[in-house]
C-alpha positions in Angstrom: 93.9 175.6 91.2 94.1 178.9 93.3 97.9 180.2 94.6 96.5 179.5 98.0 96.3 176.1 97.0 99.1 175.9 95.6 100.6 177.2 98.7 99.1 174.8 100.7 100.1 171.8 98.5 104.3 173.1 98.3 104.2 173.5 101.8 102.5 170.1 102.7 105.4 168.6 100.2 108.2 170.3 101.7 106.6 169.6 105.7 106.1 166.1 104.9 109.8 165.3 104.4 110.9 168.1 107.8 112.4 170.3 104.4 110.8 173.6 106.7 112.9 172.8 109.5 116.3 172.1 107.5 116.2 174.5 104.7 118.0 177.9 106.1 116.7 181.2 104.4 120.3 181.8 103.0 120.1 178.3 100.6 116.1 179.3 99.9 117.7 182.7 98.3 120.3 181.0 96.9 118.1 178.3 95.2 115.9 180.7 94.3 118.7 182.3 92.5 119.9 179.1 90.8 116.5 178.1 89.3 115.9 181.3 87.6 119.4 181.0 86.1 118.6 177.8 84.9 115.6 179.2 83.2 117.9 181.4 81.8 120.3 178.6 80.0 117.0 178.3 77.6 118.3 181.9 76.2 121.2 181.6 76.9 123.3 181.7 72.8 120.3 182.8 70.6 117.9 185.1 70.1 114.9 182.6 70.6 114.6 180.4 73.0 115.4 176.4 72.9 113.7 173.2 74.8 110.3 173.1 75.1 107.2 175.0 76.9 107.3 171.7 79.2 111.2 172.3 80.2 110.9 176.1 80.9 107.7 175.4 82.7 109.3 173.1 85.3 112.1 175.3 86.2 109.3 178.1 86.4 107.5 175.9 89.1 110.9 175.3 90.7 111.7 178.9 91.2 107.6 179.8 93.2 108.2 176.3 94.7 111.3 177.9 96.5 109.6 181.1 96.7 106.7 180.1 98.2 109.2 178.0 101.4 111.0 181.6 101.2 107.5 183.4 101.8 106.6 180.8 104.7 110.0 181.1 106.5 109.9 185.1 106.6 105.8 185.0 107.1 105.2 186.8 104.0 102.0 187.4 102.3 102.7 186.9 98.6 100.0 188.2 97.3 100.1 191.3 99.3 103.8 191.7 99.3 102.7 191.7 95.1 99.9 194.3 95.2 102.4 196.4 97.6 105.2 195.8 95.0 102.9 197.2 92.0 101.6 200.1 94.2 105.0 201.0 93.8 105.9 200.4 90.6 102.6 202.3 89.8 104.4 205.8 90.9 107.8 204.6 90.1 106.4 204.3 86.1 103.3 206.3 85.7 101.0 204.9 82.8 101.4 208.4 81.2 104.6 207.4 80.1 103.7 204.4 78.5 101.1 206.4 76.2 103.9 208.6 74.5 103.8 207.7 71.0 107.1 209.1 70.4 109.4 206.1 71.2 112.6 207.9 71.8 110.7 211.0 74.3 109.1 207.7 75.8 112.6 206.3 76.9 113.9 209.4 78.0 110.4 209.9 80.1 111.5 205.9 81.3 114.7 206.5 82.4 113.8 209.7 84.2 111.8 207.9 86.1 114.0 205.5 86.7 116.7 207.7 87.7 114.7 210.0 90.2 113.0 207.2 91.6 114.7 206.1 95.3 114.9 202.6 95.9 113.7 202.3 99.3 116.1 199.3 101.2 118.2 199.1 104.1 121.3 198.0 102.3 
């Protein structure tokens, strides 16, 4: 199955029962928020993880369910808000650094990068 497809079926589920016309923008965020911290209860006390591929993989699908109604709402292209979002990443961590074999010059390189790098937001 493609993401556009997969698109198209969330957003024919969440249509079909008016979910696009009740769910505000502020609970989409929020939900989003909640579903990825319930992926986190799977690592939450040990080192490894605990449930099953199964478990983690439905609370994966619930987090791009609610980011795909999130995309809709705002009209957002996610697969070119993704490409834009790697663009930047791209210059925020060149690949140079990466190919450092000296692990502790390639962290200092990584947070340099880090730390010189503005965040560009309106907040």
């Amino acid at each position: 199955m493609t993401f556009e497809e997969v698109q198209k079926l969330v957003m024919s589920h969440v249509c079909a029962r008016q979910w696009d016309k009740t769910k505000d923008p502020r609970g989409l965020a929020i939900s989003l928020s909640l579903e990825a911290n319930e992926l986190l209860e799977y690592f939450q006390w040990s080192d490894t993880y605990i449930g099953t591929k199964d478990d983690m993989a439905s609370e994966l699908a619930d987090i791009i369910i609610y980011a795909i109604q999130f995309a809709d709402r705002f009209d957002i292209n996610i697969p070119e808000a993704v490409a834009a979002k790697i663009a930047k990443l791209d210059k925020k961590y060149p690949v140079e650094i990466f190919e450092i074999k000296d692990k502790v010059e390639q962290d200092c390189r990584f947070l340099e990068a880090k730390k010189n790098y503005k965040k560009d937001t309106t907040l």
